[in-house]
N, C-alpha and C positions, 0 to 999 in steps of 0.2 A: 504494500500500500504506500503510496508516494506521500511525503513528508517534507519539506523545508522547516526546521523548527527556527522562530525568529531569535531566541536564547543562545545560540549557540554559534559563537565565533570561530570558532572550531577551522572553519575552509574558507574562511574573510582572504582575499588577498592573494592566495592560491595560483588563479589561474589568470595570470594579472593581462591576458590578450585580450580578455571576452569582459564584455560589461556587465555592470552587477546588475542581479538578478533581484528583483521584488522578492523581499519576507518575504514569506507565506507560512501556513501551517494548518496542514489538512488532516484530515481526522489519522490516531497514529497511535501506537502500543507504549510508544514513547512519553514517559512521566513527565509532563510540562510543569510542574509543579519543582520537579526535583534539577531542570533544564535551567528552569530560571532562578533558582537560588542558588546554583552554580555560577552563575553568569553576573546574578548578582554580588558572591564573594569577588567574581576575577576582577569585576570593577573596581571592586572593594580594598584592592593592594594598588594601584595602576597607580603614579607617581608618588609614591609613599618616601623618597628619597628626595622632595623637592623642598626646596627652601622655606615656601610656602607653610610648612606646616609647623615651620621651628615658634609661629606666633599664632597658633591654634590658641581660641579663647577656653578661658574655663579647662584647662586639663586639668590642676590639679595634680595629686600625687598619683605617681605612679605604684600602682600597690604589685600590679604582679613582677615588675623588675625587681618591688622590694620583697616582694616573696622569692624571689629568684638569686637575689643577693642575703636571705640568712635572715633576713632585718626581721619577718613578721610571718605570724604562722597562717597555715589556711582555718579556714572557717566555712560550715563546719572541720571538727576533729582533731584542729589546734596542734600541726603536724608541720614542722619545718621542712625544706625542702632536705638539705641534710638526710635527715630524721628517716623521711619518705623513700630516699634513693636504699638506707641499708636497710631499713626493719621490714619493707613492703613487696621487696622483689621477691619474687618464689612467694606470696602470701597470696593463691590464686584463689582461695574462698572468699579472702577479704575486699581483691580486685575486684571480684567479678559481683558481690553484694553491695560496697560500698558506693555509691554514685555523686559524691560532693567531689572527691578530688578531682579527676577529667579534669573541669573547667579552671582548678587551679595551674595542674601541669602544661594545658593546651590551650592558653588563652587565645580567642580570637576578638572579634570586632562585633559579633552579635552574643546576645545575651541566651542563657543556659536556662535550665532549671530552679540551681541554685541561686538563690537571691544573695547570697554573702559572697559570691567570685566577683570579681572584676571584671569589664570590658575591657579590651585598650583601643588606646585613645591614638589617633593617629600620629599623634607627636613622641605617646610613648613606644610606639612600633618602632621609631625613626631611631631610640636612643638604646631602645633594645636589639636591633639590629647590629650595633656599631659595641655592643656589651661582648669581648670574646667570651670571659667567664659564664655569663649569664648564659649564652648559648650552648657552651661546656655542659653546662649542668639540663638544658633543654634535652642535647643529645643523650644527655646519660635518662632522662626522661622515658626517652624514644625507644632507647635499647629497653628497658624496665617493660614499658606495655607488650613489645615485638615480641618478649621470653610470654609475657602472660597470652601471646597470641600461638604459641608455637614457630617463632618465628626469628634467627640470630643477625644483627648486621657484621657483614663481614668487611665492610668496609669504610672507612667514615669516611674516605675522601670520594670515593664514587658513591656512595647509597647503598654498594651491591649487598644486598639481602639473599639470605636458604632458607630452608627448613632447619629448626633446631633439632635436638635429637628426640626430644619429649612431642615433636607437632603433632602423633596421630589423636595422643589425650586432650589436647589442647584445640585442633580444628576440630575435635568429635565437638569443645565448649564452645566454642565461637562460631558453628551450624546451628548449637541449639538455642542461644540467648541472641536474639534481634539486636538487642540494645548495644552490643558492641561495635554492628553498622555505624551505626550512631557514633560513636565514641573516633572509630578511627577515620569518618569522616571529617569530625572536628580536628585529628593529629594533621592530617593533611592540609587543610586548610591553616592550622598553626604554625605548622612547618613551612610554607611558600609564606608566608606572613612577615615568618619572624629572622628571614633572612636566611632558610634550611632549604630552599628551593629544590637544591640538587637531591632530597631523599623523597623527593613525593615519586618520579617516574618509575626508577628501580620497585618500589614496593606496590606500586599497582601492576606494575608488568608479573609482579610476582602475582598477584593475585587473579589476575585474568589467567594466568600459564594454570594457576590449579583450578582454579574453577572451569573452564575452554578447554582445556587439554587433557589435565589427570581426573575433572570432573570429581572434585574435590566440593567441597564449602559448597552446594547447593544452594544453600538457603543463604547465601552472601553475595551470589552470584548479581542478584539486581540491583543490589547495589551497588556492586564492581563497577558495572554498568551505567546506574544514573547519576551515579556519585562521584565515586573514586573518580576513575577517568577523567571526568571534568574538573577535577580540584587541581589538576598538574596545569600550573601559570605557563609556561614554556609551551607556545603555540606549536615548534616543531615534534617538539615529546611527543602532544598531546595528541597528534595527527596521526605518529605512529604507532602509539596505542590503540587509536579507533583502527587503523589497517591491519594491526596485530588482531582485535577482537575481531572482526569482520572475517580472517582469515579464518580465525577457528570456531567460529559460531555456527552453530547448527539448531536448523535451517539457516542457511543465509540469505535465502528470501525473507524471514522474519526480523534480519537486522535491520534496526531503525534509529542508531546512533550514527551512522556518517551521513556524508552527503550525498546527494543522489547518484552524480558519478563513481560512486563507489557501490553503491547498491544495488545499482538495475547495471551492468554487462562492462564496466570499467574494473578490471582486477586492480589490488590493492599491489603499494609495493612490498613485497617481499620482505621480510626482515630476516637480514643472514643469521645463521645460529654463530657463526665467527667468535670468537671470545664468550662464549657463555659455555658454563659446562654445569650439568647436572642442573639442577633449581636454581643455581644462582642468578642474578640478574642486576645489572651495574646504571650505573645514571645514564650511560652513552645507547641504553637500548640496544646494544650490537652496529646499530647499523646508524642510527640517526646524531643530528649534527645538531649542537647546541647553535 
């Protein structure tokens, strides 16, 4: 069923000979609900490095850089970040019941649940960015949920993510509880935010590879789909992920994330398996060019 979703910037610019083509958005399997709050985070970072922001009114103090620097604990639960990286790791009944941290560890720009997290503020994005320690302790964050996901980074300067050795106990918990969709949608979105760009691609590539391929995480797969993929800020990534998923999605008449040159008789391009070996999967997607 033919589709233009107006959400999705995805193939903006592309085929830069032919003239752009009128939005449109015809009836479609595709979650416009989950198209446009993607679209609306991407906007949501778009010159967040600009001078412009250094005299943002009303920001106020920045609580999660100072949750991130030791200064004040979360609320609920009253838990330093310290605290949180040794007592919490491997604590996978606690991860997976307690729902106040998230929005401490992955602050983004829209508001949670919890009414005691922080937003941040575009100014404090700007200073938390430029924080190495602060992001230090971010990625030590990242690694912590990744073990609670079944899931080890192997690399911190490429992203490249495995399987850890415990994953099959661990994807059997993250098939059966929704709610951690949720959760590692907002990492993704933290991570491109807070200046970690380079780990969002690697770890959706992984997640599409087990869900599309090994036919893994069923029940996470739609979200792979309406979510994940769209959270990766890197317009070339982001392209070849949708030609990665388009490849192995079955039926491929059912796929209805790319654009229509890719869905009705234009084959995707190819991603070499070249430098990838077993699950792994690195920022550079094999084949595609930052």
């Amino acid at each position: 069923m033919e589709s233009e979703c107006e959400f999705d910037s995805t193939w903006e610019d592309e085929y830069v000979n032919k003239p752009p083509r009128k939005k449109i958005c015809r009836r479609s399997h595709r979650n416009m609900c989950a198209a446009k709050d993607m679209q609306d985070f991407r906007h949501s970072v778009r010159n967040l490095d600009n001078d412009y922001y250094d005299d943002e009114p009303g920001h106020g103090r920045f609580y999660n850089l100072e949750f991130y620097h030791g200064q004040i604990k979360s609320s609920p639960g009253d838990v330093l970040i310290d605290e949180f990286h040794q007592k919490w790791k491997g604590q996978y009944h606690l991860l997976e019941d307690c729902h106040s941290y998230i929005q401490w560890l992955f602050p983004i720009q829209e508001r949670g649940v919890s009414s005691d997290a922080h937003v941040l503020t575009k100014t404090e994005i700007k200073v938390f960015r430029k924080d190495e320690e602060a992001k230090r302790k971010l990625v030590k964050s990242y690694k912590l949920m990744l073990d609670f996901y079944g899931i080890r980074l192997v690399n911190e300067s490429t992203g490249e993510v495995d399987r850890a050795p415990n994953w099959k106990d661990r994807f059997w918990n993250l098939n059966r509880h929704s709610h951690n969709n949720l959760r590692i949608t907002r990492i993704l979105k933290c991570l491109g935010t807070l200046g970690l760009q380079h780990y969002q691609a690697p770890l959706v590539k992984f997640f599409l590879h087990e869900t599309l391929e090994e036919e893994q995480l069923q029940l996470v797969k739609q979200s792979v789909l309406d979510y994940f993929m769209f959270a990766v800020l890197d317009k070339s990534e982001r392209r070849e992920l949708v030609r990665f998923a388009f490849k192995h999605f079955k039926p491929q008449e059912q796929f209805v994330w790319g654009n229509g040159r890719i869905r009705h008789g234009e084959p995707p391009r190819a991603a070499s398996s070249r430098g990838c070996t077993g699950h792994r999967f690195s920022s550079l997607l094999c084949t595609s060019r930052r």
